[in-house]
N, C-alpha and C positions, 0 to 999 in steps of 0.2 A: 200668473206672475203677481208678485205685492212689492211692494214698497213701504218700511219701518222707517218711519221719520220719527222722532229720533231719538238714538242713545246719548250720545255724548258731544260735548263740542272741545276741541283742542284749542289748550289754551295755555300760554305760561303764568303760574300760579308762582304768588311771591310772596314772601311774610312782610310782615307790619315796614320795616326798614326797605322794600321794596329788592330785596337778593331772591332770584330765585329758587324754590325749593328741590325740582327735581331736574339739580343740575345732569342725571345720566341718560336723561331724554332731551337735552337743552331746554331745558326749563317747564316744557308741555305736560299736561294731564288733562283727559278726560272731564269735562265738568259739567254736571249733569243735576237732576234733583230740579228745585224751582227757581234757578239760576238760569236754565233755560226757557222753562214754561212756554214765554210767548213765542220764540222762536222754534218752540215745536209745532206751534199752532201756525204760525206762519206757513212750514215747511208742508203741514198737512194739508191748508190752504191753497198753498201752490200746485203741488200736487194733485189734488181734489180739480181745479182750474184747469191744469193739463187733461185731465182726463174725459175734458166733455170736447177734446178734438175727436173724438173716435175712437181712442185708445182705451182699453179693458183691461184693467189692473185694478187690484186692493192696495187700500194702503191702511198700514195699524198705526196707529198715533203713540208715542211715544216719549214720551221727557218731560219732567216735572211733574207727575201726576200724584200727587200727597191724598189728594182724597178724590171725591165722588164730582164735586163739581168740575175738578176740571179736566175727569175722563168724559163729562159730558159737552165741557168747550172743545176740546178733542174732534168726537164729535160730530158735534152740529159746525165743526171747519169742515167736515166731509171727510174723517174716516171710518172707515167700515169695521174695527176692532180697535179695542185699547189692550196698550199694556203696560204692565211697573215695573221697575226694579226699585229702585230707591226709598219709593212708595211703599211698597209691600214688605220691605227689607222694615221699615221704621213700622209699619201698620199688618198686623198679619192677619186681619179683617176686613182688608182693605178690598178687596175681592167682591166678596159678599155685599157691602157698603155699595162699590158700583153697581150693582147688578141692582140693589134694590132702588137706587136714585135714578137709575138707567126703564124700569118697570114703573115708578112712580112718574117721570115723566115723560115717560111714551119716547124716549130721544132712540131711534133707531140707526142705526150704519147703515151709512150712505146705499150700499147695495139692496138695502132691506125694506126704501121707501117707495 
């Protein structure tokens, strides 16, 4: 079993004048990118915490990951994989990038130490 903290967070999104934009969800979207960042770290955090009760589960770190450093805050929060969207969508190297800051500094998932 794993656990992907996180894609997105629900949220009503407004323009400048503060009116809702997507009045056919009442007003929520998905908000994700490094809008979230620390609250993935958190979430991974938490998670990672629950898991030294006994409990045997993965968890992939996910939200806000723009680059290398901070699929390795990720991480060293205690998750045992990362992953992009936002990131990779903007960066299509972005891949590569972590793997090589992830091998330069020895930062292993949590399962792997």
């Amino acid at each position: 079993m794993a656990y992907v903290a996180m894609n997105s967070v629900a949220a009503v999104v407004r323009d400048r004048d503060g009116v809702p934009l997507f009045t056919d969800r009442g007003g929520k979207a998905g908000i994700c990118g490094s809008a979230i960042r620390e609250l993935a770290r958190r979430a991974v955090a938490n998670l990672a915490e629950q898991r030294t009760g006994g409990r045997d589960y993965k968890i992939v770190g996910l939200g806000g990951i723009l680059g290398p450093r901070d699929a390795v805050s990720l991480m060293k929060s205690g998750a045992d994989a990362v992953e992009s969207a936002t990131g990779a969508l903007l960066n299509p190297f972005l891949a590569l990038e972590v793997r090589l800051r992830l091998l330069q500094t020895k930062v292993r998932g949590a399962t792997h130490r």
